[in-house]
VEXVEX-523482 format. One record per residue: residue in one letter; x, z, y of N, C-alpha, C in turn. Coordinates in steps of 0.2 Angstrom, whole numbers, plus 2048, in hexadecimal, padded with zeros to 3 digits. Each point is the difference from the previous one (the first is absolute). Layout:
N
PT resn n.c1 n.c3 n.c2 ca.c1 ca.c3 ca.c2 c.c1 c.c3 c.c2
PT    A    X    Z    Y     X     Z     Y    X    Z    Y
...
***
This chain:
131
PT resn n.c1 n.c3 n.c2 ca.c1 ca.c3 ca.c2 c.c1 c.c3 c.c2
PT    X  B54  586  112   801   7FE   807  801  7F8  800
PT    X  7FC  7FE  805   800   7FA   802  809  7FE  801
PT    X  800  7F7  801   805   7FC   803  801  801  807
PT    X  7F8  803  803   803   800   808  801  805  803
PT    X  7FD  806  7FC   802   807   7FF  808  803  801
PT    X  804  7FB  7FA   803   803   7FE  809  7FB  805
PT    X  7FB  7FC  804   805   7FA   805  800  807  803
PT    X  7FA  802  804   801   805   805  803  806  801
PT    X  7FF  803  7F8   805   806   7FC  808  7FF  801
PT    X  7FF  7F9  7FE   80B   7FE   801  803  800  809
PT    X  7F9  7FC  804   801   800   808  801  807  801
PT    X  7FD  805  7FF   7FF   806   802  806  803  800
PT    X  801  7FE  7F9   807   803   7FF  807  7FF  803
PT    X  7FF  7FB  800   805   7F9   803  801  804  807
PT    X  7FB  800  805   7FF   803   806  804  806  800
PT    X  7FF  806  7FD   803   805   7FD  806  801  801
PT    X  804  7FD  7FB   806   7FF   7FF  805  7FC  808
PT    X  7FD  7FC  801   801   7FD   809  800  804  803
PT    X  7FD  806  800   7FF   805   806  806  807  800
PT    X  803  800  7F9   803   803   800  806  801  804
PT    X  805  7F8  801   805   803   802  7FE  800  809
PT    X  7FB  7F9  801   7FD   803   808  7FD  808  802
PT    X  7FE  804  7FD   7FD   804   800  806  805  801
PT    X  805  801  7FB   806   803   800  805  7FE  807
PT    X  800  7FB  802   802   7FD   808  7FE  803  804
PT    X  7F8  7FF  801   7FC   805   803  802  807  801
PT    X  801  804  7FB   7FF   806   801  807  803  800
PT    X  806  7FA  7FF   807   804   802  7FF  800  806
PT    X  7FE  7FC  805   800   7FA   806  7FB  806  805
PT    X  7FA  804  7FE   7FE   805   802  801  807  800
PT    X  804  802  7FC   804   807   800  806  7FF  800
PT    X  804  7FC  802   807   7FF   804  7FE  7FF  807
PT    X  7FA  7FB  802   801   7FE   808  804  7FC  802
PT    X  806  7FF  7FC   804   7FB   801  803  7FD  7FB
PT    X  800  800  7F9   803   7FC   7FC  7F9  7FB  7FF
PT    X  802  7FA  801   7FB   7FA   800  804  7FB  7F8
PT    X  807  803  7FF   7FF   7FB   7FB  800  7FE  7FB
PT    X  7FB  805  7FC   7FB   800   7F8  7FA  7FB  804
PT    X  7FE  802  805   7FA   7FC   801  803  7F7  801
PT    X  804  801  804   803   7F8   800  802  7FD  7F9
PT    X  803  801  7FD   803   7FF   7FA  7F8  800  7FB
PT    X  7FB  803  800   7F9   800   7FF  7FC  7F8  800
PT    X  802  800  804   7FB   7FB   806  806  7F9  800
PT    X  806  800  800   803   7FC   7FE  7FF  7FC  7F7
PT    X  801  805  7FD   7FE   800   7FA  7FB  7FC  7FE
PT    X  7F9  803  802   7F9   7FE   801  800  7F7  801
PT    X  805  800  807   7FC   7F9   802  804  7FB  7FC
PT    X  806  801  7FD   805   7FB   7FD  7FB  7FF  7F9
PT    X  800  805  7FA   7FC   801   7FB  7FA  7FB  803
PT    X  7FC  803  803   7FA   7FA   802  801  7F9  801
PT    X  806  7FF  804   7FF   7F8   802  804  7FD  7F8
PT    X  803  803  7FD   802   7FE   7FB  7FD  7FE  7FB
PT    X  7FA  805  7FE   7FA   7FD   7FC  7F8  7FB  804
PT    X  801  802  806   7FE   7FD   801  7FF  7F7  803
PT    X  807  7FF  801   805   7F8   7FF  801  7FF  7FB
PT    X  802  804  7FA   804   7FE   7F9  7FB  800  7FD
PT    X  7FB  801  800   7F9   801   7F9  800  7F7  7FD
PT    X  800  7FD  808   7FF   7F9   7FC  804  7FC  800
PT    X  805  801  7FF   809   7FC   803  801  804  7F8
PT    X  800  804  7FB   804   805   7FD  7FB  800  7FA
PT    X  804  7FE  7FA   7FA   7FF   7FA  801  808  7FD
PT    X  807  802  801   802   804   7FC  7FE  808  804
PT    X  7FB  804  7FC   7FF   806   803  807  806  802
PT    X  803  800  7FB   803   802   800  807  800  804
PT    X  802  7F9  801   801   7FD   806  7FF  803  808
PT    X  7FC  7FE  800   7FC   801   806  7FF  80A  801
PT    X  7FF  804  7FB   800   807   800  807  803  803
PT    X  805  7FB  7FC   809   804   800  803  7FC  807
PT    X  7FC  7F9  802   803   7FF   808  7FC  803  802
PT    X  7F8  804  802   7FE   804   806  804  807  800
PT    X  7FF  804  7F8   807   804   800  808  7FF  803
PT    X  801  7FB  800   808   801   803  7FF  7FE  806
PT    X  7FC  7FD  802   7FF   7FD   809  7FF  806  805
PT    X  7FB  806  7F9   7FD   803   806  806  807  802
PT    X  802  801  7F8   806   803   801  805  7FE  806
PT    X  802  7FB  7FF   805   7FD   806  7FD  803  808
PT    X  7FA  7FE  801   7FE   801   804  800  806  801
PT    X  7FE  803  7FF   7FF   808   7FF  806  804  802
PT    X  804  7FE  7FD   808   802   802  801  7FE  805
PT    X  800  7FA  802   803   7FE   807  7FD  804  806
PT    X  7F9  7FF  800   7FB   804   802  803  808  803
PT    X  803  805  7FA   802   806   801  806  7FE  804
PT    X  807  7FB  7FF   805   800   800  7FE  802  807
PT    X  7FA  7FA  803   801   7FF   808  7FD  804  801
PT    X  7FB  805  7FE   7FF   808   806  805  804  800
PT    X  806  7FF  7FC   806   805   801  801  803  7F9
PT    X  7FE  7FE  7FA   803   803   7FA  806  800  7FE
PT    X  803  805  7FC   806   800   802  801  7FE  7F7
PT    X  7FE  804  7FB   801   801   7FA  7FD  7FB  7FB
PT    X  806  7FC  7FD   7FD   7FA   7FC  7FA  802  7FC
PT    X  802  803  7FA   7FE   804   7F8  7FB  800  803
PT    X  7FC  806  806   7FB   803   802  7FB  7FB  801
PT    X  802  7FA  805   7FC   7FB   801  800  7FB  7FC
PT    X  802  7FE  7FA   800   7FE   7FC  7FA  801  7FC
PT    X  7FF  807  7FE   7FD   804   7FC  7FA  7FE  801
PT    X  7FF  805  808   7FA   7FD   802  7FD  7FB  802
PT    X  803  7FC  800   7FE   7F8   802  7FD  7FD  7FA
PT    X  805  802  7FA   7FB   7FD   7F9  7FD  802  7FD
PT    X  7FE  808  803   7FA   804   7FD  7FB  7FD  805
PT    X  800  7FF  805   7FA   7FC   803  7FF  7F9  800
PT    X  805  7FD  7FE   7FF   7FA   7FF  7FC  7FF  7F5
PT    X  802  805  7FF   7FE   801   7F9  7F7  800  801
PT    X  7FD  805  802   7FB   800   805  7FC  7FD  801
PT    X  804  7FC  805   7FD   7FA   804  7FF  7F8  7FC
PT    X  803  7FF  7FB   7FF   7FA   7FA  7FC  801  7FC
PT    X  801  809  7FD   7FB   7FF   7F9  7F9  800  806
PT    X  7FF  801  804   7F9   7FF   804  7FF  7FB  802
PT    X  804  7FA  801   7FF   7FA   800  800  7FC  7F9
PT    X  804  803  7FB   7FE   7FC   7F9  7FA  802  7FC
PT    X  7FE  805  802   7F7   803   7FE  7FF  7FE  803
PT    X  7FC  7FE  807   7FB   7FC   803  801  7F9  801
PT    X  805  7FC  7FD   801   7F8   7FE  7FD  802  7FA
PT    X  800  803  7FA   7FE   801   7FC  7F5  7FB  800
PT    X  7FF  808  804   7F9   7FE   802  7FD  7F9  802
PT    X  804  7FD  803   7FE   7F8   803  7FF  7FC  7FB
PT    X  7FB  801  800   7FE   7FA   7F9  802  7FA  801
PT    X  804  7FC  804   803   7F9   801  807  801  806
PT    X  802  802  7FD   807   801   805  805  7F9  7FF
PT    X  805  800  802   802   7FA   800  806  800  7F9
PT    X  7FF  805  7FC   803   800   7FC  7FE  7FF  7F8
PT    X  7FA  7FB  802   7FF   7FE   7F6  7FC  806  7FE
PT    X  7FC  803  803   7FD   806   7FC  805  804  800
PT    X  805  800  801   805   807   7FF  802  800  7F8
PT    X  802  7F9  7FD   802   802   7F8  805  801  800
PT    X  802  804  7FB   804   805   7FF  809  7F8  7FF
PT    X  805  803  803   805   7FD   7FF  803  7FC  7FA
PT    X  800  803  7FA   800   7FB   7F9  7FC  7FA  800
PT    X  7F8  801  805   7FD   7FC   7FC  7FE  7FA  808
PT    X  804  800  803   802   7FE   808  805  7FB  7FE
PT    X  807  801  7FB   805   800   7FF  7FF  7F8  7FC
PT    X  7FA  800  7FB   801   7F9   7FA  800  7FA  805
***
């Protein structure tokens, strides 16, 4: 398999794993009728994660870095997200907030991956970032 096969292979993937918790929002959001907020908390998620990698790629040497603030950002938001459609249960929203925001990074840390020049040094590995 080629290099630009297998960029495609990771995007595809990447894609995938995105779709899950939106997809999940979607489909609580149409067989309840009225619970909307998986899908907020989805789509919250979504856009924090995003603007994270996508402001931090070149601001943020560290991958790592950059994975654990779009993880805790989008978690935050996430939660907030439910608090304000009426959540009542911490744990629960909690739960679910980092299971989609869990999600929602590793689909953005696999398709940074791909970019053959992102703003982070080719993406070397932390050790070797570090001398």
């Amino acid at each position: 398999m080629n290099q630009h096969a297998a960029r495609k292979l990771v995007r595809l993937l990447a894609l995938g794993i995105a779709a899950i918790p939106i997809g999940f929002g979607a489909l609580r959001a149409l067989t309840t009728g009225t619970d909307f907020r998986y899908l907020v908390m989805a789509l919250a998620s979504f856009a924090t994660a995003a603007t994270v990698f996508r402001l931090g790629a070149s601001r943020v040497r560290s991958r790592w870095l950059l994975g654990c603030t779009a993880l805790t950002g989008s978690t935050l938001v996430a939660a907030a997200g439910a608090f304000g459609q009426g959540a009542t249960s911490g744990p629960a929203v909690l739960v679910v907030a980092l299971a989609f925001s869990l999600c929602l990074t590793t689909s953005g840390m696999l398709v940074a991956r791909t970019v053959p020049s992102s703003g982070i040094e080719s993406w070397k590995s932390d050790s070797n970032s570090n001398r």
